[in-house]
C-alpha positions in Angstrom: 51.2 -93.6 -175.5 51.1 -95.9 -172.9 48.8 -95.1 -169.8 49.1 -91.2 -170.3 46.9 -88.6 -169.7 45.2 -89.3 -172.9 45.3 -92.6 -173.1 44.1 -95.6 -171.6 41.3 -96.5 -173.4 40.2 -99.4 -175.5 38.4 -98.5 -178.9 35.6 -102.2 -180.1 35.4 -100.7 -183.6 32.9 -102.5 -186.1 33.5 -102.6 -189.9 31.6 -103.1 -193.1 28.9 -102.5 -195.4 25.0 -103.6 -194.5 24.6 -104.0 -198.3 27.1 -106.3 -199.1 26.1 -109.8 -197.1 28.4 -110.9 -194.8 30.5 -107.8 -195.1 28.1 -106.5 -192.5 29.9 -108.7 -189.8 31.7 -106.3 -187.9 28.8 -103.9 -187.9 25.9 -106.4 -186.4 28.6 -107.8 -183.6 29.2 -104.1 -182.2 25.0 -103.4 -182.8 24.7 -106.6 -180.1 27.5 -105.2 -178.3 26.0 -102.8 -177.0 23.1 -104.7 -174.7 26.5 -106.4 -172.9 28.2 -104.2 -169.7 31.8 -103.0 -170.6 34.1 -101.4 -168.4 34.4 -97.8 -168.1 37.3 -97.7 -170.2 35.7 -99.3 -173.8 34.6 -97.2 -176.0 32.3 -99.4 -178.7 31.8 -97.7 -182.0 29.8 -99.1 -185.6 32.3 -97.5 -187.9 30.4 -99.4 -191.4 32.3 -97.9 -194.8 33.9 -95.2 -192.8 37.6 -96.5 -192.3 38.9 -93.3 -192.7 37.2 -91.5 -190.2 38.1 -94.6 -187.8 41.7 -93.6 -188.8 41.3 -89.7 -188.0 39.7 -90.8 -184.9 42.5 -92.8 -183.7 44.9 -89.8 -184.3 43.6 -88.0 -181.0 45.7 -90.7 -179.2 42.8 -91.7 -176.1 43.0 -95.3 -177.7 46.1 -97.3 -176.5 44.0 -100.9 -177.7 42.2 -101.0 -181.3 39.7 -104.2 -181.4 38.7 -104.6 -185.2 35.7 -106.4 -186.1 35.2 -107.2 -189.7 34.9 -109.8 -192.2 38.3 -111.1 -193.4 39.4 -113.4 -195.9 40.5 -116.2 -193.6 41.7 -119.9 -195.4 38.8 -121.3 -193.3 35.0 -122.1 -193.8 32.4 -119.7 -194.1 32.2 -118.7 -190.6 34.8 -119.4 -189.1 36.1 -116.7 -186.0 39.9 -116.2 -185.6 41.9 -113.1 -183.7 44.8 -111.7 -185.2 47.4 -109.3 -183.2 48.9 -106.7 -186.1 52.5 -105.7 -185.2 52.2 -102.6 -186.6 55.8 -102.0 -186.3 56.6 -105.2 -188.3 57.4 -104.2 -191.7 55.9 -107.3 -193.4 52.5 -107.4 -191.4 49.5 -108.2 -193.3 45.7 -108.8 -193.4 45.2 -109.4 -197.2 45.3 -112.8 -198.5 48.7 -113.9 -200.2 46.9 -113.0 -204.3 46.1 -109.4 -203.1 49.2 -107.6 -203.9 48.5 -104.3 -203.7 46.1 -102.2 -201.3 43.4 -100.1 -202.5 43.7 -96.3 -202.3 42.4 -94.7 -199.6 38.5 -94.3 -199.9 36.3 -92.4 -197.8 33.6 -94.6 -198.7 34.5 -98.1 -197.2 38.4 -99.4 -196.3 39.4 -102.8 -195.4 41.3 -103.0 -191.9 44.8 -102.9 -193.2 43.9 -100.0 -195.2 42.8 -98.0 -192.1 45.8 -99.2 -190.1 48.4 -98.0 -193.2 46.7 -94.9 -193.4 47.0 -94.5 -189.4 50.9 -95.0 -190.1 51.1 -92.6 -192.7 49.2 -90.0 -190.9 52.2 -90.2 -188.1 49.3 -91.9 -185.5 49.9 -95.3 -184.0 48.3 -97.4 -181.5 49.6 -99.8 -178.7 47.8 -102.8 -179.4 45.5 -103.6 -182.6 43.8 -107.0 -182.4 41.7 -107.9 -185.2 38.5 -110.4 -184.5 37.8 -111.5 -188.3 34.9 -114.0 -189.4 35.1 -115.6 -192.8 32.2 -115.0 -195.3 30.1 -116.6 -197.5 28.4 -114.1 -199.3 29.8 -110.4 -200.4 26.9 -109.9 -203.1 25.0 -106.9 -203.0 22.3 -107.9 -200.4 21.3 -107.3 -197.0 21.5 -109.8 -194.1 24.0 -112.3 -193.1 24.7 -115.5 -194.9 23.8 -118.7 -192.1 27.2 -119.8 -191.2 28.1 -115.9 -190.2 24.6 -115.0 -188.9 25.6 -118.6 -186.8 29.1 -117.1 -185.4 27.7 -114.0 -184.0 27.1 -114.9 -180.3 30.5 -116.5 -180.3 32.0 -113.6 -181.8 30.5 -111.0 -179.6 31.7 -113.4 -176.3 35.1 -112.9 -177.8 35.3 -109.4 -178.5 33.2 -109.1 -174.6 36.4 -111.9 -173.0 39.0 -109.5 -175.0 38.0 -106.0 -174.3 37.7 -106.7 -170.5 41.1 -108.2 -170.6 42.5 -105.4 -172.3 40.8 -102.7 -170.3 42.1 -104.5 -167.0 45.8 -104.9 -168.4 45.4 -101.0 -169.1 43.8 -100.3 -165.4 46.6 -102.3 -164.1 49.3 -100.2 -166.1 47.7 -97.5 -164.8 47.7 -98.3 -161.4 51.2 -99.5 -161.2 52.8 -96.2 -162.8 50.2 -94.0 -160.1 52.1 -95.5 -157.3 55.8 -95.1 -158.9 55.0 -92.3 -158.9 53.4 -91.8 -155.7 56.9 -93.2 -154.6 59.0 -91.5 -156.2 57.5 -88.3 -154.4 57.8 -89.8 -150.8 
C-alpha cells in the first residue's frame, strides 16, 4: 500500500518488558522519543509486551514504514546499536540467532519482533518497509533499569531512530508528491 489513501505513514514502535533489564530498550528509546520534533507523518508508539496488539494495529494498513526498537540478540558487545531491513517477502528472513530454531507461539503477553512480523504475515497484513534498530543486552534478569552499556547507547539510539524516521517520512512525502502530480497530469 504504497502512498494510498491510507497510507503514508511511518509507525517508531518500542518493544519490551520494564521488568526484565535491558529488555526494556525499545520501551525507554520511544519514552525519550517523545521530547524530539517528528514530522507530521510519525506516529511514535511504547508497545512493551504487547506484540500482538502491535500486529492488529498494523492490519489497518496507515503504516507503509514499521521502525522496531528492541533488544536483539546481536553477535556484538553489550550495547552495541545496529539496523536491520526485514524483507518480509524473503522466505528465509530472520531475527533470531542461528541456535533458536523455532519461534515461540504467539503470546498476548510479550512477542519478540519476528514473532509480531510472522503473525502480521499470517493475518494476511504486510507492511512496505520494516527496519529494525536492535541494541545488544547485558542483562535479561528480572529487574528494572538498564544495564550501563545499554543505558550508555540510548542517546545514540534515539539519534538513529530520530535520522531514520525523518528519512523515511520524506521518502513517503516525496512518493506522495510525485504520484499527486501524475495524476494532476494525467487529468490535463
Amino acid at each position: 500500500m504504497s502512498g494510498g489513501d491510507v497510507g503514508g505513514r511511518v509507525l517508531v514502535a518500542g518493544i519490551g518488558n520494564i521488568f526484565l533489564g535491558d529488555d526494556a530498550f525499545g520501551v525507554e528509546v520511544v519514552r525519550r522519543l517523545r521530547d524530539d520534533v517528528l514530522p507530521a507523518r510519525v506516529d511514535v508508539s511504547d508497545y512493551g509486551i504487547r506484540g500482538m496488539h502491535l500486529a492488529y494495529d498494523l492490519l489497518d494498513g496507515r503504516h507503509d514504514v514499521l521502525v522496531l526498537v528492541d533488544a536483539l540478540p546481536l553477535e556484538e558487545p553489550p550495547g552495541t546499536l545496529a539496523v536491520l531491513r526485514v524483507d518480509l517477502d524473503d522466505p528465509g528472513w530472520t531475527l533470531r540467532p542461528t541456535d533458536v530454531l523455532e519461534a515461540p507461539a504467539a503470546d498476548g503477553h510479550g512477542m519478540d519482533p519476528e514473532s509480531v512480523l510472522r503473525l502480521l504475515r499470517s493475518l494476511g497484513g504486510s507492511v512496505d518497509r520494516v527496519l529494525v534498530v536492535g541494541c545488544r543486552p547485558a542483562v535479561l534478569d528480572e529487574r528494572m533499569g538498564l544495564s550501563p552499556p545499554v543505558a550508555g547507547a540510548i542517546d545514540e539510539a534515539v539519534r538513529t531512530v530520530v535520522g531514520i524516521a525523518r528519512e523515511e517520512a520524506e521518502r513517503l512525502s516525496a512518493a506522495t508528491r510525485s504520484t499527486a502530480e501524475r495524476e494532476v497530469a494525467a487529468d490535463a
